[in-house]
N, C-alpha and C positions, 0 to 999 in steps of 0.2 A: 437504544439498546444494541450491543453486540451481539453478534453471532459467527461464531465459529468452524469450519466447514472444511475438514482436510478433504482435498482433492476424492480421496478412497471410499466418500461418504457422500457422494452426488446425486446416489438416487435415493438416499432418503431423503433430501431436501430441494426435489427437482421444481419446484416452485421459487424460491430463491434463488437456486442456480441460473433458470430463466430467467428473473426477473435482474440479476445483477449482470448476464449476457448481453439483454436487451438495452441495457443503464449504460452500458459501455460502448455498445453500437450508438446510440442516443449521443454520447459525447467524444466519442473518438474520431467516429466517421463522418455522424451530423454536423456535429458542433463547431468541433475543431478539424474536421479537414483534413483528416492523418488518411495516411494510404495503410491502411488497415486491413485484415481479411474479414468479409462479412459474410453467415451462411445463413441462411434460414432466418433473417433478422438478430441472429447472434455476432459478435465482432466476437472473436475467439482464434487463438494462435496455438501454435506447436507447444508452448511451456505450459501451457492449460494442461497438454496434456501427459504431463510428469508428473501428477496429482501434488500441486502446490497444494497450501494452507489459505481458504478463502477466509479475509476477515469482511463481515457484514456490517454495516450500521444499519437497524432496522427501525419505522418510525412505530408510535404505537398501534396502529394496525395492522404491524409484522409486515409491512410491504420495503422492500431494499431502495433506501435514500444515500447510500455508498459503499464503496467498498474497494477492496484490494486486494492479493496475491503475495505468499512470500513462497520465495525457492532457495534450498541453501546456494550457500555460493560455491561447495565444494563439486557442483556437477551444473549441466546448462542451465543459462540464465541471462536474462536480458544486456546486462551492461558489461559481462565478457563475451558474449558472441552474438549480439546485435549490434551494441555500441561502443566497442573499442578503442573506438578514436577517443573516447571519451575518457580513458583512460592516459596518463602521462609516460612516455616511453613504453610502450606496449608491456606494462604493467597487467597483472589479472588481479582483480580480489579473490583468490580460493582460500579461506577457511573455515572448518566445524564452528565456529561460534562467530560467522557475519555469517547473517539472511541478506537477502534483497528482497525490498520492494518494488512491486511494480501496477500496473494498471490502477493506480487510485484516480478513486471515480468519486464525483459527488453530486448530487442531482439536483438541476438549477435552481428549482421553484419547490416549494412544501416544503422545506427545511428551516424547521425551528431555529432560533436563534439565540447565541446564548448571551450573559452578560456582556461582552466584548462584542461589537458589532463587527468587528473585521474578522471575525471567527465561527464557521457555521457548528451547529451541532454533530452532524457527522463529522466535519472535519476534525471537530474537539476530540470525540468519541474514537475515531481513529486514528491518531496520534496518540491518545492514552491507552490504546488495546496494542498499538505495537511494542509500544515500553513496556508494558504487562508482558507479553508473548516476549518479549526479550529477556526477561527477567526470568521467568518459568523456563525456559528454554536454557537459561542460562549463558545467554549469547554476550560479546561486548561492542557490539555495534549492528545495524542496520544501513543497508547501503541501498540509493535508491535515482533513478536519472528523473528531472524533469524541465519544465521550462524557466523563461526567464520571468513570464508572469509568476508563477508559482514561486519562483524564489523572492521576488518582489517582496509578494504579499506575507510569505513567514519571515521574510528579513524584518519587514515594521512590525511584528507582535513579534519577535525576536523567538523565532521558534526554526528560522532557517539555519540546514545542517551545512559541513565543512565540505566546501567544493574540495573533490579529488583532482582538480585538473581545470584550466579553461576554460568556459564554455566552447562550447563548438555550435555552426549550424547544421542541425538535421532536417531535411525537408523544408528546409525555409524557418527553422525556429530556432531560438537561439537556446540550448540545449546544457544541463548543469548533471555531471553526476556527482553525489553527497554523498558525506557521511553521517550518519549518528552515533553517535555514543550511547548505549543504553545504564540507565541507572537514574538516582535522584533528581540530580538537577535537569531533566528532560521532563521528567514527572512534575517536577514543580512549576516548572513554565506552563507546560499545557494543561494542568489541573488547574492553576489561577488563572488562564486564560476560559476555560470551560464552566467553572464556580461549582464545583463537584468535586467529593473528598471521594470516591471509591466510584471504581467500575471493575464488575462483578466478571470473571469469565470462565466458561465453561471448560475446567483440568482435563475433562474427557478428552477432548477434542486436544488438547496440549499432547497431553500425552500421548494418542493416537500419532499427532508429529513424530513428537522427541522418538517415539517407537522404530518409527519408517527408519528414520536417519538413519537410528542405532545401529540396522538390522543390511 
């Protein structure tokens, strides 16, 4: 299940919000080794607090098995003013219709799995809530940095997005920033990969977004 959480709306769901802070500590700083800021057991940085759009994957006991962060590109954001280099000729992405994604998280163990073995439930699950949120949004692409495992593994279920650039090494990892195109054929991949014809999300929460931007 999704769940959807603009930034402006953290203390109604201060339970989630913990639990996907603590999910990201768990795998950023644990797991993987990143030089990260950790507070109070939260991993939590400065574009946390520009009140992004948190997308949830929850299992069914409502507890957070992944999740992620979009921020428009048109103000800060990870892959123009953290990772530049990542960009081709000091290029920026700024426009109203590219988001970026960032902090996707997905939680090692207790996560159902779906038809495709190389493809977890939250991963399915969030992959089709950003194409959803792109669509509502009415955005034409999502832009997002990650590694080279992660590109690996959407390159064989053919779900990996259009390098902007090189990879580069960050921290000792060898580092991709992407594109997506939002629209149909993004939806058709990661729906046949998930074995689910609809996932449900919450307009309120959309439009709370699209509102901020507007304004």
């Amino acid at each position: 299940m999704i769940k959807v959480i603009p930034g402006q709306w953290r203390e109604r769901h201060p339970r989630l919000i913990d639990e996907m802070h603590r999910l990201r500590r768990s795998v950023f700083h644990e797991r993987l080794k990143w030089q990260v800021n950790v507070i109070n057991q939260w991993e939590i940085d400065g574009y946390d607090a520009l009140d992004p759009l948190y997308v949830l994957s929850l299992d069914e006991n409502d507890h957070v098995i992944g999740g992620l962060r979009l921020l428009p590109t048109t103000g800060f954001n990870m892959l123009n003013d953290t990772f530049p280099q990542l960009l081709p000729d000091g290029a920026r992405i700024q426009s109203p219709l590219i988001w970026e994604s960032s902090r996707f998280t997905v939680r090692m163990t207790g996560d159902m799995r779906v038809d495709a073995p190389t493809i977890s439930r939250a991963t399915a699950e969030l992959g089709m809530a950003l194409n959803e949120i792109g669509k509502e949004a009415a955005l034409t692409h999502i832009v997002t940095v990650y590694d080279r495992a992660m590109h690996r593994m959407l390159t064989r279920v053919g779900c990996a997005g259009e390098p902007l650039g090189p990879p580069q090494c960050i921290g000792g990892v060898e580092t991709y920033a992407v594109l997506y195109e939002v629209g149909p054929e993004w939806d058709m991949r990661v729906r046949a990969l998930a074995g689910v014809s609809e996932l449900p999300l919450e307009r309120e929460a959309i439009d709370a977004m699209r509102t901020r931007l507007a304004g």
